[in-house]
C-alpha positions as CSV (number, residue, x, y, z in Angstrom):
1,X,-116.5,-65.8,-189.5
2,X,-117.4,-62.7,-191.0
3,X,-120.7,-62.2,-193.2
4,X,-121.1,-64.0,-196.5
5,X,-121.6,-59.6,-197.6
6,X,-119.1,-58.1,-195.3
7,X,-120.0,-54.6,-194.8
8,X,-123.7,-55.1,-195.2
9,X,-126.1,-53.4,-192.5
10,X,-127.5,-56.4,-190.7
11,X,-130.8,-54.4,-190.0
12,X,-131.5,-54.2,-194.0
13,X,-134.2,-56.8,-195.0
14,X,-134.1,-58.0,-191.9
15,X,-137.9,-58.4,-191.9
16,X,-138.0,-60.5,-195.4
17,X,-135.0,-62.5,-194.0
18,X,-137.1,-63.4,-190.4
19,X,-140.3,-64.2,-193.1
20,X,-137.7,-66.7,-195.4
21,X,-135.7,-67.9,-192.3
22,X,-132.9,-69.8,-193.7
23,X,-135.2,-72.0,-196.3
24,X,-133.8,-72.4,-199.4
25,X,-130.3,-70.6,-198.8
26,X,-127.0,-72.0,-199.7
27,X,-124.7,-72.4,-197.0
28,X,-121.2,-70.3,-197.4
29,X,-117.8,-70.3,-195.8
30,X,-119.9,-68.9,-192.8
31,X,-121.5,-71.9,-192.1
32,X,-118.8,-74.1,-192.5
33,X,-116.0,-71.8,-190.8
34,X,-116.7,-70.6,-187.3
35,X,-116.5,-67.5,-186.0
36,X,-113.8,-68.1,-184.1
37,X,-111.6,-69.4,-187.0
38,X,-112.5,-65.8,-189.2
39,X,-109.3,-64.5,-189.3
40,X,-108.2,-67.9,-190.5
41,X,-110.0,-68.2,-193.8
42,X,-110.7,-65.5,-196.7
43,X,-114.3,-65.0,-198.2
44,X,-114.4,-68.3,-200.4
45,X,-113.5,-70.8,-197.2
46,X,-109.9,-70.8,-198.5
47,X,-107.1,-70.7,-195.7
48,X,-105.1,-67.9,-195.1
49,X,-102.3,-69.6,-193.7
50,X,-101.4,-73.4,-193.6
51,X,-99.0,-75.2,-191.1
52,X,-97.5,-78.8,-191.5
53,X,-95.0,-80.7,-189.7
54,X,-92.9,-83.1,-191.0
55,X,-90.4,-85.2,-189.3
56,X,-86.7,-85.9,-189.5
57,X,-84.8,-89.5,-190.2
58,X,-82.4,-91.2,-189.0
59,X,-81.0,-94.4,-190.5
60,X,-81.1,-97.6,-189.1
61,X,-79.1,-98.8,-191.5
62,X,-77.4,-97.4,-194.6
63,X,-75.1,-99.8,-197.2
64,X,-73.5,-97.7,-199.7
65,X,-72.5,-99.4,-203.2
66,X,-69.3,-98.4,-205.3
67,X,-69.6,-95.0,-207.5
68,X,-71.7,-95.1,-210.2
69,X,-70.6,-94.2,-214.2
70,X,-73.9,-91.5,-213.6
71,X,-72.0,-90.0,-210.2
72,X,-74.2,-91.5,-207.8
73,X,-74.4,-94.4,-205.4
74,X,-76.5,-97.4,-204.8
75,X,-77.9,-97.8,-201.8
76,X,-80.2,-100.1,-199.6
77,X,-81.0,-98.6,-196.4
78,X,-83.6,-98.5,-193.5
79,X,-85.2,-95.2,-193.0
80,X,-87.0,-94.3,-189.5
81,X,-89.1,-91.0,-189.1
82,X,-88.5,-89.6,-185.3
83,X,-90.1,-87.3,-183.1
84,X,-87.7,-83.9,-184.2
85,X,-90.0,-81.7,-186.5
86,X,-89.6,-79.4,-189.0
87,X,-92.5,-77.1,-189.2
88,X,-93.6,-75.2,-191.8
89,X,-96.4,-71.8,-192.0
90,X,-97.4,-71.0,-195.9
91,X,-99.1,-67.7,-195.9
92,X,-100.9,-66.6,-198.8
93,X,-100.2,-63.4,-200.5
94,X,-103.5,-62.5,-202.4
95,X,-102.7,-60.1,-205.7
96,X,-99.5,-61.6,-206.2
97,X,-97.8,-64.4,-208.7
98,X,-97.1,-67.8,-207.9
99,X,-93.7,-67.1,-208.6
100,X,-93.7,-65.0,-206.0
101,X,-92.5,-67.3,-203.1
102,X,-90.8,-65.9,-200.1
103,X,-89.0,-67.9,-197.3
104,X,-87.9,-66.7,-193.8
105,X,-87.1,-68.7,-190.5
106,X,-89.4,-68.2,-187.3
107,X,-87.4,-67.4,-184.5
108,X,-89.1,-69.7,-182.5
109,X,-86.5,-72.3,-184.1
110,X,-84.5,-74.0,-181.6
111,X,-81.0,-74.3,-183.7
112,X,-78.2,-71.9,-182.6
113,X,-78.4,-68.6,-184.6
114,X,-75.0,-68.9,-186.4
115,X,-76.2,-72.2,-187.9
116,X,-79.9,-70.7,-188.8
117,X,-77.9,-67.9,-190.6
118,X,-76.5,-70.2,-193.2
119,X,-80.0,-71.0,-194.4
120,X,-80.6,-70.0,-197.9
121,X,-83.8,-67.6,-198.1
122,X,-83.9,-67.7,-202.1
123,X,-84.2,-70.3,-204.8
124,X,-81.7,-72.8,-203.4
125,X,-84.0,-73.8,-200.5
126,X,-85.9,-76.6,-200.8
127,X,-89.1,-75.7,-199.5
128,X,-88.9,-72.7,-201.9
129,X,-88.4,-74.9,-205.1
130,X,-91.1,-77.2,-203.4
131,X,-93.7,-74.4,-203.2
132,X,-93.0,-73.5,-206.6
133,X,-93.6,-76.8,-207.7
134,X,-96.9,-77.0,-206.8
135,X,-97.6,-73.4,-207.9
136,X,-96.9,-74.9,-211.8
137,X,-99.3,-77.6,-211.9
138,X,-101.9,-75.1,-209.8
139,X,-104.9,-73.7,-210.8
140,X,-105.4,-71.3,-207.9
141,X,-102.0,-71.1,-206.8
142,X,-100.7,-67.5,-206.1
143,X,-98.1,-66.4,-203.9
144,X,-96.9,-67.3,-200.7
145,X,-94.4,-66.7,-197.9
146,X,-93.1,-70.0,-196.1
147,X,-92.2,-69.2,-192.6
148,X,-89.5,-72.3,-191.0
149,X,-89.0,-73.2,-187.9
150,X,-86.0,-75.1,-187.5
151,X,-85.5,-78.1,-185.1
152,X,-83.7,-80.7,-187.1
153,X,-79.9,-80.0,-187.1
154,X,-78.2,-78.2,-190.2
155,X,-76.3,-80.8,-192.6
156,X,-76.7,-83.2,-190.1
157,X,-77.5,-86.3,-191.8
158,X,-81.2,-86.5,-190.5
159,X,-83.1,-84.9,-193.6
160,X,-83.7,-81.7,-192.0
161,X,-84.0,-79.8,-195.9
162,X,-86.0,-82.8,-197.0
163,X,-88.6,-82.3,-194.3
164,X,-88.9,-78.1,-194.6
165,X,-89.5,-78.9,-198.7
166,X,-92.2,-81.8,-197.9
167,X,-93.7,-79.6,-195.7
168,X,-93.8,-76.6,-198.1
169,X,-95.3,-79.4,-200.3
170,X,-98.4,-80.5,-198.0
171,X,-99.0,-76.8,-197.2
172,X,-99.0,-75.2,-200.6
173,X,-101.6,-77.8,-201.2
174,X,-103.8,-77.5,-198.7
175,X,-103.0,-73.6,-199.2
176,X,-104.3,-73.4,-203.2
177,X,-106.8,-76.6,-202.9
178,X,-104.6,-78.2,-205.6
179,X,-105.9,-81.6,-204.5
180,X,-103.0,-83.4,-205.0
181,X,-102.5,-87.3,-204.0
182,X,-99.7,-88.4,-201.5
183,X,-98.3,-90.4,-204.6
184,X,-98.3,-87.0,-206.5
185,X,-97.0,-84.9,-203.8
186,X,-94.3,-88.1,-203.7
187,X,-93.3,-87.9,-207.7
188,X,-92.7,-84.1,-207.0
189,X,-90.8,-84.3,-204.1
190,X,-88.7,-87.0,-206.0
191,X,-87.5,-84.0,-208.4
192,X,-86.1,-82.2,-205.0
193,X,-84.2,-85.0,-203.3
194,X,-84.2,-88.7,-202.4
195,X,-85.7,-87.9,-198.6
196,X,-88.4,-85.8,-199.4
197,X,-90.3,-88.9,-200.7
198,X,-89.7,-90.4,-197.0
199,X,-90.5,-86.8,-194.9
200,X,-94.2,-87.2,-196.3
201,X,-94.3,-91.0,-196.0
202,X,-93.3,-91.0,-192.8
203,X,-93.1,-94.5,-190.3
204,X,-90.3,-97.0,-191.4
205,X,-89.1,-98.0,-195.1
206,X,-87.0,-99.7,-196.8
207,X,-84.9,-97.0,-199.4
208,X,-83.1,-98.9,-202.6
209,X,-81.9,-97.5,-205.8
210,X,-80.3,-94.1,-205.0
211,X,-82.5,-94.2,-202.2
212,X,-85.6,-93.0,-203.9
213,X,-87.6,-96.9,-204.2
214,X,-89.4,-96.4,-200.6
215,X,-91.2,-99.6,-199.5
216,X,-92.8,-99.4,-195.9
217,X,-91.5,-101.5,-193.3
218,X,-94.0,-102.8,-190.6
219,X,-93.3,-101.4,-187.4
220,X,-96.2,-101.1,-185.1
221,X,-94.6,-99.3,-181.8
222,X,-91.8,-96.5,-181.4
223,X,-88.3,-97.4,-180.5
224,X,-86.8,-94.8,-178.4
225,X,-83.3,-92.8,-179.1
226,X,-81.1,-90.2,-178.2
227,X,-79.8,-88.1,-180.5
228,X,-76.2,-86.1,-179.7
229,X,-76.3,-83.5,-181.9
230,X,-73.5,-81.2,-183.3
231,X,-72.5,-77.3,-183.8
232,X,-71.2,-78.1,-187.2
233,X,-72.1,-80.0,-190.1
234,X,-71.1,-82.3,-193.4
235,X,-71.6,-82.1,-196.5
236,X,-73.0,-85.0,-198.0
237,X,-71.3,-84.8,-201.5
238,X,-68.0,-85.0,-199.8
239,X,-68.8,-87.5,-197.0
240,X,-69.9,-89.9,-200.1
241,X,-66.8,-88.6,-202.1
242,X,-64.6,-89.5,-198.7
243,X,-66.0,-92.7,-198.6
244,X,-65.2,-93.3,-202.2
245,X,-62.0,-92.7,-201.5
246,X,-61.4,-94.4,-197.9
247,X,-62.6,-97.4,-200.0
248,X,-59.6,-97.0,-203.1
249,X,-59.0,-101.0,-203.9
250,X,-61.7,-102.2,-202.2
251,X,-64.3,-103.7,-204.1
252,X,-67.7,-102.7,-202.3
253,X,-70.5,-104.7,-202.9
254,X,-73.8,-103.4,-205.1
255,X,-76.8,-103.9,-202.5
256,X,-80.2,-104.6,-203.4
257,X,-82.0,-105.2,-199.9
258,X,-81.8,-104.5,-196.5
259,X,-80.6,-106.9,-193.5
260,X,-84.0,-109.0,-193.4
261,X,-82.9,-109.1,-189.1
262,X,-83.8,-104.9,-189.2
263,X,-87.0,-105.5,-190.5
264,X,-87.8,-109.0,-188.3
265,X,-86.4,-106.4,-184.8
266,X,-88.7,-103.6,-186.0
267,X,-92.1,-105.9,-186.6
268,X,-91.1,-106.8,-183.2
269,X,-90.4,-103.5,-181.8
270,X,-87.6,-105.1,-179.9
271,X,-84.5,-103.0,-179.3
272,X,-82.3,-106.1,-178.2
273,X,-82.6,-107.8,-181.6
274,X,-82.5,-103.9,-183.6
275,X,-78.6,-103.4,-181.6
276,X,-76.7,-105.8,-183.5
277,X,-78.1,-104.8,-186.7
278,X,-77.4,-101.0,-187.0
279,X,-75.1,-100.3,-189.5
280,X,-73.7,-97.6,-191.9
281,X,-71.1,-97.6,-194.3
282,X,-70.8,-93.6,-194.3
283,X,-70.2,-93.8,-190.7
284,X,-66.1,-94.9,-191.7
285,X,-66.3,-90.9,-193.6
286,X,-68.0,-89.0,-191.1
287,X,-65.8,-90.4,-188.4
288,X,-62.3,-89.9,-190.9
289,X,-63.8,-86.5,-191.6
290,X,-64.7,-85.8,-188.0
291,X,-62.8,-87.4,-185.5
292,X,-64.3,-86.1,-182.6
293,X,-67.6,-88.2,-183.8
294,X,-65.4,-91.4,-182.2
295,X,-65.4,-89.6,-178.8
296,X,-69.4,-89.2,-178.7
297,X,-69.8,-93.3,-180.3
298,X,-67.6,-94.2,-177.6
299,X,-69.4,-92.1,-174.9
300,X,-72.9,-94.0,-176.2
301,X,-71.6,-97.2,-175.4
302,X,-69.6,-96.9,-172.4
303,X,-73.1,-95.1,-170.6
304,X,-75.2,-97.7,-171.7
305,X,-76.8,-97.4,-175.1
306,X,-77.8,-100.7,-176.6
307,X,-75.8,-99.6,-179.9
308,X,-74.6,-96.1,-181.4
309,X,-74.3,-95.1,-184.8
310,X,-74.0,-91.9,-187.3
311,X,-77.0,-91.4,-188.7
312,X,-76.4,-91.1,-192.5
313,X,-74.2,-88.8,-193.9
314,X,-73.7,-87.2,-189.9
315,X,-72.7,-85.7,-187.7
316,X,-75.6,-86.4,-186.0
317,X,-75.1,-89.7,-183.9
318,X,-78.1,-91.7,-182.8
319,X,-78.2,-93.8,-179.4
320,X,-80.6,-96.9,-179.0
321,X,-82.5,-97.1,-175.7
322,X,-84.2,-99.8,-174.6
323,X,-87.4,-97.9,-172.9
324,X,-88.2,-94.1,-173.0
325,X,-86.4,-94.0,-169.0
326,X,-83.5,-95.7,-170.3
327,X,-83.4,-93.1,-173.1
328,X,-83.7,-90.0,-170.4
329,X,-81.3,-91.5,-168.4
330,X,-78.6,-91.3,-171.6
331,X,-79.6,-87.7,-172.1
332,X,-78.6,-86.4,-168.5
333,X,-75.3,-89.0,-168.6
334,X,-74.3,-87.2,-171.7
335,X,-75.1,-84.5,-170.8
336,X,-72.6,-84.3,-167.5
337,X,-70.0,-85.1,-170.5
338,X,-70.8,-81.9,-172.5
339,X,-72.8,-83.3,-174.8
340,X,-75.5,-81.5,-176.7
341,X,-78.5,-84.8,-176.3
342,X,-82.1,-85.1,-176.8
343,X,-84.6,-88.2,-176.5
344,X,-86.7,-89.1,-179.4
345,X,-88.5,-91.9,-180.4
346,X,-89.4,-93.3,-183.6
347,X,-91.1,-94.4,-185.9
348,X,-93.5,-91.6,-186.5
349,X,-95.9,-90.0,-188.7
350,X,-95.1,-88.1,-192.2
351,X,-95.6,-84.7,-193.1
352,X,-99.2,-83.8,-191.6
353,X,-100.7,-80.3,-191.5
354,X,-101.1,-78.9,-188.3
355,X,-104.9,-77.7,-186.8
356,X,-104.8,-75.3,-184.3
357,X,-107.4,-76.1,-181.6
């Protein structure tokens, strides 16, 4: 860490400061900050640049009620955070205004380039609207450039969006020492989208409402998946809207809890009893909107997997292993059928900054 006077001659005084020796002196950033980390941190101790990960979801389960007179849906679903992270680098931009919030993606992303070049870099992303967000309520906020690496598919039904703007959340925070609560950074995010209440909670919860009541779930160890993702996506507006009208005559019931067996299989962190219970109403969409999605469901159960499903509004289908070997094994099967397939497991951690060793 630099001086607490950078620029000063070291030699000056340096007899007075050998008689005073370090009685008496208030400790600065120097004292607190290591060398080591300068480069890190300005003069006041503030960070330069902040990085947090945050995780994508999947859904165990997802019931969908009928439409709503205020265009939404009511649903009751079980949300699991897994091991495919979003991360997020807010870099501070001294001089500037808060308004002044610039977004590009790190090309250390792992999605294919034609998908990452469909990413809005203005107000429309999330993580933008995020940081600015926490730049109104801020007393030291100014501005900042969020840098995303991508890993969670595109409009994939896994909260990919949600988890870039509750990372943009944690950072900005952390970046201005705003000081914000997890239940404040939560009412914030709830103004950005149902999930990004969830990407910072993290673990397993129990969504109700439109999705946006989160009650944690107990679930003590990780399940392990396979995810098969896809080199397109779906929009969720018109996955609900297909559902809506798949469902013409029917007379869909209004849920108000989850399937008490998810949350007994999860406490248990038992993949045999969780199989049965996976479910999604959305899935009938994707599939009708998708076909090919029936292919890659079938392929899950004929190699193996204890149960397959969409994950919420797709195309992204999740596999249930019974062990992390088990969940390998899936990944090279499908693979040998063409099949784009990673293991995760879950449930993990919410957004959580990132310290560099």
């Amino acid at each position: 860490m630099e001086a607490m006077n950078p620029g000063r001659d070291s030699s000056a005084g340096g007899a007075a400061e050998g008689r005073r020796g370090n009685a008496g002196r208030r400790p600065g950033p120097a004292d607190v900050f290591p060398e080591s980390l300068g480069a890190e941190y300005d003069w006041t101790g503030r960070p330069k640049h902040v990085r947090v990960q945050a995780p994508g979801k999947i859904n165990a389960s997802f019931r969908v009620g009928p439409l709503r007179d205020d265009g939404y849906h009511t649903v009751a679903s079980t949300y699991l955070a897994v091991s495919l992270y979003e991360e997020v680098q807010a870099t501070a931009k001294p001089g500037t205004p808060p308004s002044d919030v610039t977004v590009s993606i790190s090309p250390g992303s792992s999605l294919a380039p034609e998908l990452l070049a469909g990413i809005p870099l203005d107000g429309r992303n999330l993580a933008v609207r995020a940081a600015l967000l926490v730049a109104d309520i801020s007393e030291n906020a100014c501005g900042v450039h969020l840098e995303i690496s991508k890993h969670v598919p595109i409009a994939g039904g896994m909260g990919g969006g949600s988890a870039d703007a509750a990372a943009a959340l944690v950072a900005c925070d952390a970046l201005w020492h705003t000081g914000l609560s997890r239940e404040e950074l939560s009412l914030l995010g709830a103004e950005l989208g149902a999930d990004v209440p969830f990407a910072l909670l993290g673990g397993a919860a129990v969504g109700l409402g439109v999705g946006d009541r989160l009650t944690s779930a107990l679930a003590p160890e990780p399940l392990h998946w396979v995810l098969v993702q896809s080199d397109f996506g779906l929009s969720t507006p018109v996955v609900y809207g297909t559902l809506d009208s798949l469902r013409a005559g029917e007379d869909p019931v209004e849920p108000d809890q989850v399937d008490p067996r998810i949350l007994a299989a999860l406490r248990a962190a038992d993949p045999a009893l969780l199989a049965p219970c996976l479910e999604n109403d959305l899935q009938r969409a994707a599939v009708h909107l998708a076909p090919g999605l029936a292919d890659v469901l079938d392929a899950g159960t004929r190699l193996g997997a204890l149960a397959t499903l969409v994950s919420g509004s797709g195309p992204t289908v999740a596999m249930l292993a019974r062990d992390p070997a088990h969940a390998l094994e899936l990944v090279a099967q499908l693979a040998g059928d063409g099949l784009d397939a990673q293991a995760v497991e879950g449930p993990v951690h919410g957004a959580q900054r990132i310290v560099d060793a």
